[in-house]
C-alpha positions in Angstrom: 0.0 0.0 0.0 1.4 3.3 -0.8 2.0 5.4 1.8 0.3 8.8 2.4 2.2 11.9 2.1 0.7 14.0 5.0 1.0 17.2 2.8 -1.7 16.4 0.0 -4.9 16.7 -0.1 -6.9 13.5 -0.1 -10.4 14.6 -1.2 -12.7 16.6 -3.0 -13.3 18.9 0.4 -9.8 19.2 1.4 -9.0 22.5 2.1 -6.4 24.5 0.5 -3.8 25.9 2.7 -3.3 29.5 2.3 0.5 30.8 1.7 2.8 31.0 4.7 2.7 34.4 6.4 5.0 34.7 9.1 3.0 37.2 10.9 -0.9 35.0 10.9 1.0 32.2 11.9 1.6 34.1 14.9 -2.0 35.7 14.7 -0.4 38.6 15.6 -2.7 40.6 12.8 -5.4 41.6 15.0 -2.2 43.1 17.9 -2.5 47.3 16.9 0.8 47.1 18.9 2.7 44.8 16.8 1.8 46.6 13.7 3.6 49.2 15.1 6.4 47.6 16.3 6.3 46.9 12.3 6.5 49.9 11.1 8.5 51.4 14.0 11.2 49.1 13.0 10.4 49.7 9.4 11.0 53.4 9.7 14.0 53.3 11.7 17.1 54.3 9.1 19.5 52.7 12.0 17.4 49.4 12.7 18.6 45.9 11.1 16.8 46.2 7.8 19.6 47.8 6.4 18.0 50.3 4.5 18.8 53.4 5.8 16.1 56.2 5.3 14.8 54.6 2.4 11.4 53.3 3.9 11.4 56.8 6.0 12.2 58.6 3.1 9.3 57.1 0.9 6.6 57.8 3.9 7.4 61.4 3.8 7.1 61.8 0.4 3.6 59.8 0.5 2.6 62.4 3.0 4.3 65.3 1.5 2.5 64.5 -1.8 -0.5 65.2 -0.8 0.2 68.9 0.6 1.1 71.9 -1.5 4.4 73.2 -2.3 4.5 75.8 0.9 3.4 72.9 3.5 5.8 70.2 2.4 7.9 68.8 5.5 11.4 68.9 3.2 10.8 69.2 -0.2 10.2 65.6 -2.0 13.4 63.9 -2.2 15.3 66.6 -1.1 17.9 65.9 2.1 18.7 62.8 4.0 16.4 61.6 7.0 19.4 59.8 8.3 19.1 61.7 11.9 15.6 60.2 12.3 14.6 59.4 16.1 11.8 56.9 15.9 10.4 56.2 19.4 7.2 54.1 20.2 4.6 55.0 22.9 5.6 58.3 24.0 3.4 59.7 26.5 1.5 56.9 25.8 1.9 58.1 21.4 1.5 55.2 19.4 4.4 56.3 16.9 6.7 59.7 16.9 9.1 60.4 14.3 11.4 62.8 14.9 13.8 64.8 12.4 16.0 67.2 14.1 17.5 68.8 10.6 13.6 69.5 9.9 12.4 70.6 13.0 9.8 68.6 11.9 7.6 65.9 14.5 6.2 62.9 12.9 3.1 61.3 15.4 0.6 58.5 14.1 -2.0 57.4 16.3 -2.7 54.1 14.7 -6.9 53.2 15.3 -6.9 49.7 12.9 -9.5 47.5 15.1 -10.0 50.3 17.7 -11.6 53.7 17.8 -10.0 56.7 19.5 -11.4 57.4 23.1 -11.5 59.7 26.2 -10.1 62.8 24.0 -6.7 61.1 23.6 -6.0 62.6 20.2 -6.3 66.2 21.9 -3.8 65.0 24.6 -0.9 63.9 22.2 -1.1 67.2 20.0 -1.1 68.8 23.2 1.7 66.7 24.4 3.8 67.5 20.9 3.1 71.3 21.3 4.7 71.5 24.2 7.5 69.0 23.5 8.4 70.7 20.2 7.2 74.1 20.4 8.6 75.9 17.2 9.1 72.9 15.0 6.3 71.7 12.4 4.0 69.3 14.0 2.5 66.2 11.4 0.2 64.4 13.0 -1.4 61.3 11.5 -4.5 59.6 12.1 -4.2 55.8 10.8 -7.0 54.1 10.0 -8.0 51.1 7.6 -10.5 53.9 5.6 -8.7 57.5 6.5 -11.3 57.8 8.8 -12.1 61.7 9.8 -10.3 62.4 13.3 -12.1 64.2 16.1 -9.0 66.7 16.3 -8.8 69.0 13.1 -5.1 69.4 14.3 -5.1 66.0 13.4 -5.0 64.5 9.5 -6.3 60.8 8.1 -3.8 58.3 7.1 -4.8 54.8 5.3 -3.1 51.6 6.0 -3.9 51.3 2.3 -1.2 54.4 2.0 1.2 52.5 4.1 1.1 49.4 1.8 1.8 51.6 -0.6 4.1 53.3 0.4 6.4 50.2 1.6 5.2 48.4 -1.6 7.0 51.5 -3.9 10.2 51.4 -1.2 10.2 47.1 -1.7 10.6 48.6 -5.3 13.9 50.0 -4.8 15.7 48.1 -2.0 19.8 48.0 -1.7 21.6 45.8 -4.2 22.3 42.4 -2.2 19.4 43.4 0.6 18.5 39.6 2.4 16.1 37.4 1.1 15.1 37.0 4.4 14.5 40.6 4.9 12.7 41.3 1.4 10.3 38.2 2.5 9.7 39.6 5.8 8.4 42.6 4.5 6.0 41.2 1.8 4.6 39.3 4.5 3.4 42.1 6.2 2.4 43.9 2.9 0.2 40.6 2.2 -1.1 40.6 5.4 -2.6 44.0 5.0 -4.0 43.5 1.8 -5.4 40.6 2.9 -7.0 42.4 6.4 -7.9 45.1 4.3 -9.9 43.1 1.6 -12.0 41.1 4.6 -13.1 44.3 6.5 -14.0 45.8 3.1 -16.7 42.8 3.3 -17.6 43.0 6.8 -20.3 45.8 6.6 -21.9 44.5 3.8 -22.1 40.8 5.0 -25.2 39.1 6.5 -22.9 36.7 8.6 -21.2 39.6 10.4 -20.6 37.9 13.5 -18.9 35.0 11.9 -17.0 37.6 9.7 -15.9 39.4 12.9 -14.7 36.2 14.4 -12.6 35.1 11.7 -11.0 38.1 11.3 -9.9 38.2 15.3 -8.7 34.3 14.7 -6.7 35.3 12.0 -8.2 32.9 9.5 
């Protein structure tokens, strides 16, 4: 008798598995904090990735690109971002970015299976102001839709954007960058797209609940 091999499917209702994500098979989709960690590590120019500013770099632009000329951070392209202090949960901020040649503050409140609460957004413009007086203050409201912040000091950012913004920086990685590291980095860019496209079904679904529920389990 032959012998089964335990990876193929054996019948018509066999379920296909779905490609390996490093990040679902730790179900750590539905952690705000980890994606954070993500992109906190993501937009370091100093951390491990090897990049240098170029994720950083690619972000500002994003954000730059949708200001005019007179209300751009550092002119698109223009300057390195090498000086970058990226720091997580400052006075309690989900994300600062700091870039001293600028004088320019970077905060993102990230809000992906959450909603803001209990006036925090005031606090952490507050909490910039006073920090960083005279410099230019960006602050970004993440959300899976841009959703409209309750701060007008505040503007909406997509998780959309950030896919792709590190999908056009995956573009133009260093010559001899890791496999490992390019991999990594699509994981989380197909995990997005693939947390994005469920809760662009959810409202629209009878079987919310279930929806819901699958989406926390990560299946």
């Amino acid at each position: 008798m032959r012998k089964l091999d335990p990876t193929e499917e054996t019948g018509p209702n066999a379920k296909r598995c779905a490609p390996f994500n490093v990040f679902r098979a730790l179900r750590l989709e539905t952690h705000e904090i980890r994606h954070l960690n993500f992109l906190s590590w993501l937009f370091d120019p100093r951390e491990s990735h090897g990049q240098g500013d170029l994720f950083l770099r690619t972000f500002v632009d994003a954000i730059d690109g949708a200001k005019s000329l007179g209300q751009r951070m550092i002119g698109r392209g223009k300057g390195s971002l090498g000086d970058a202090q990226v720091s997580r949960e400052v006075d309690q901020l989900d994300l600062r970015i700091v870039l001293p040649a600028c004088r320019v503050v970077i905060a993102v409140e990230n809000k992906l299976f959450t909603r803001e609460h209990s006036s925090q957004l005031s606090r952490y413009a507050e909490s910039i102001q006073r920090d960083f007086p005279d410099w230019r203050h960006v602050l970004l409201y993440l959300t899976l839709n841009a959703e409209t912040p309750s701060d007008h000091r505040w503007q909406p950012f997509s998780h959309r954007d950030v896919i792709r913004v590190i999908t056009v920086a995956l573009d133009r990685l260093a010559a001899g960058t890791s496999p490992e590291i390019r991999a990594f980095i699509q994981h989380y860019v197909d995990l997005m797209a693939h947390v994005c496209a469920q809760r662009a079904n959810v409202a629209k679904n009878p079987r919310l609940p279930e929806v819901l529920q699958n989406l926390r389990n990560g299946s």
